[in-house]
N, C-alpha and C positions, 0 to 999 in steps of 0.2 A: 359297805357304806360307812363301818366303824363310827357311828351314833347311836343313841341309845336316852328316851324318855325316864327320868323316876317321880310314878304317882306314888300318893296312895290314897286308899279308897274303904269301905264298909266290905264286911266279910261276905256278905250277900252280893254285890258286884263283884267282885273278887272271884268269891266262886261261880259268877254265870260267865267269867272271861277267861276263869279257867276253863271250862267245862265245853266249852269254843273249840279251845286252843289244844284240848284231849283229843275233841269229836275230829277237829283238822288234823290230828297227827294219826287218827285208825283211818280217814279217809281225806290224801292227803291230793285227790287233784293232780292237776300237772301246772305246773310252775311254767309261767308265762312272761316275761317283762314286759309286756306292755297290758295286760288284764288282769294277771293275776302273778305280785310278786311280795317281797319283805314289806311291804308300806300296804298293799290291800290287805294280804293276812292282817296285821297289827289294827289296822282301823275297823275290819269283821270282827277280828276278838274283843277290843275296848266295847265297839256298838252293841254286843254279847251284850256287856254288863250295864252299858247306859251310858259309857263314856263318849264323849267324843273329843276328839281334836280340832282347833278351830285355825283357821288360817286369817293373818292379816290382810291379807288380800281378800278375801271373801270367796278364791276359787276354788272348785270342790280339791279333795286331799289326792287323789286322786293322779298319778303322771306316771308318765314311763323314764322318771328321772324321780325316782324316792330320796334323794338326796335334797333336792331342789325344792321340795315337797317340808322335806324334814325343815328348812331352813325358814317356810313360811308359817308353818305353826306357831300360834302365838298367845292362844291360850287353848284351856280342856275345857267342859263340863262334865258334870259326874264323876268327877274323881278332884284332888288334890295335890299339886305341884310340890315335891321334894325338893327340897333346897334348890340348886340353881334349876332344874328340873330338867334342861336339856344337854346332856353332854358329846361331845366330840372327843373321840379316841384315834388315834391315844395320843394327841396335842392337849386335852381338857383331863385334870385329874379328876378322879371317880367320887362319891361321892366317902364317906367312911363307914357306910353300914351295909355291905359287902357286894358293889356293884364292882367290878373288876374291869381296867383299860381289856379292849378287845383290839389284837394288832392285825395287819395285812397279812403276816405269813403264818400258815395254820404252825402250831406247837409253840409260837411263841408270846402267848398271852401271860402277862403278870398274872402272878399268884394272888388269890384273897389275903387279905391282913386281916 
């Protein structure tokens, strides 16, 4: 999808969206596109810490097109928007405190600065 949210948040949220985001990687499910893909992982791990993502539309986050999804969010609760807060990679440069362009073809991701 080469998109990419930057919050930030209190270390108690932080670590309950990590702690998600652990518990998903020892019990990782099977990867679904249409119930369970990149966009419902992200919105379980945020709801972890109390985040949420809100959409301009008001329709749940929720689609089997996370893309379409990513482009209707339009604000959070529970956390804090980092600069421009939502980027596109790798047309959109990152931000500079070491969020790095993600490209289409694996091995060739810019380097952190």
């Amino acid at each position: 999808m080469n998109c990419a949210i930057a919050l930030w948040c209190d270390e108690v949220t932080f670590r309950a969206v990590q702690a998600c985001a652990e518990d998903r990687r020892a019990h990782t499910g099977t990867y679904n596109l249409i119930t369970y893909n990149c966009l419902t992982f992200c919105d379980e791990a945020l709801a972890a810490g109390g985040i949420h993502l809100l959409t301009e539309s008001g329709r749940e986050l929720h689609t089997i097109v996370p893309k379409d999804a990513f482009r209707d969010v339009g604000r959070v609760e529970g956390a804090h928007p980092f600069e421009a807060w939502k980027y596109w990679f790798p047309l959109g440069e990152p931000p500079s405190n070491g969020l790095r362009t993600i490209q289409d073809v694996p091995g060739t991701d810019k380097p952190l600065e």
